[in-house]
N, C-alpha and C positions, 0 to 999 in steps of 0.2 A: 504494500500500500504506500503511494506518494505522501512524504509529509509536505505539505502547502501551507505554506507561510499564510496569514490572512495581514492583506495590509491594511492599517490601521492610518486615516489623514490626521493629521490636527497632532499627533504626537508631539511633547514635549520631551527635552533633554535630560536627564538627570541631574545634572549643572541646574539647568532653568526651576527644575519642581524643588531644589533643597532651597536657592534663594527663594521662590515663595513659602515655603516650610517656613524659614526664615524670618521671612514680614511677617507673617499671616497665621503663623504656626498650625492651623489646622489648613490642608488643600485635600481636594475631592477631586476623582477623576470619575467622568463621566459617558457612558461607552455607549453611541448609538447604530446602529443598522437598518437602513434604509435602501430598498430594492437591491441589497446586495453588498452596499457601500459601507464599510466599518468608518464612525466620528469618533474622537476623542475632545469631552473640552474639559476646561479645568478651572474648579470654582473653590471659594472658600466662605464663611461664615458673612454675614451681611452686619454692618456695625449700627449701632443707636441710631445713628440719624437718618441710613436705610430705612429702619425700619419703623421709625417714627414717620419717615415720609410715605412708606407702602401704606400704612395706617392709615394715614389722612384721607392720603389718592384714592384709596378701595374704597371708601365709601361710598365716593362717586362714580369710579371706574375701574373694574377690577383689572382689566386688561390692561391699563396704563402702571397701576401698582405692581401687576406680575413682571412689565418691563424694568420696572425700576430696582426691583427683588432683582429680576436677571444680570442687569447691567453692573449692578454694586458686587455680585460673587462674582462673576467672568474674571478669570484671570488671562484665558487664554488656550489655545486649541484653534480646531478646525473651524474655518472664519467661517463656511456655510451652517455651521449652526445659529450662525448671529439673525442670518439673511433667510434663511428656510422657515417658513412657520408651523411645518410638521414636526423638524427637529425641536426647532426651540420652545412649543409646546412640550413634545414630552419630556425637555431640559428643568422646565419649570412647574411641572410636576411635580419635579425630585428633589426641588430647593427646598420645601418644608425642613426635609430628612436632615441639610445642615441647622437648621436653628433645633431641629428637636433633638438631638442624636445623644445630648447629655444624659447620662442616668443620675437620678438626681436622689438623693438618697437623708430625709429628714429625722433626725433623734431626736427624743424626749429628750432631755438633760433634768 
């Protein structure tokens, strides 16, 4: 049986994903397939004033808040996720999973 490489766009460096480790300390890589095409993009945690602004924006317009959600984690990846609204739909799906992903763990004292 042939092993076959699956090529993957939007791939970052090793070099590239430790300096955003770096800034950002948490990064997410995000892996999508579309008629056959492997994307990669790479996102990190969204900060207070993200998401004090998604807050606002969604009450009016979800789809402008979901942008705003997208644009503040992009770090970087395959640029057709930016531009595709299949991808970057199911991209922003998955942004929740960065703000929830804490296990959060409360004691009496």
């Amino acid at each position: 049986m042939e092993n076959i490489k699956k090529e993957i766009n939007g791939l970052a460096s090793d070099d590239q994903i430790k300096l955003w480790k770096n800034k950002h300390r948490i990064v997410k890589a995000i892996e999508l397939t579309d008629e056959g095409e492997t994307f990669v993009g790479y996102f990190t945690r969204p900060d207070m004033e993200a998401m004090s602004a998604v807050a606002k924006v969604g009450k009016v317009d979800e789809m402008k808040a979901a942008e705003i959600l997208f644009e503040n984690c992009w770090l970087g990846g395959a640029e057709i996720i930016k531009t595709d609204v299949a991808l970057k739909m199911a991209v922003i799906g998955q942004l929740n999973l960065l703000v929830s992903s804490c296990v959060v763990d409360v004691k009496n004292l």
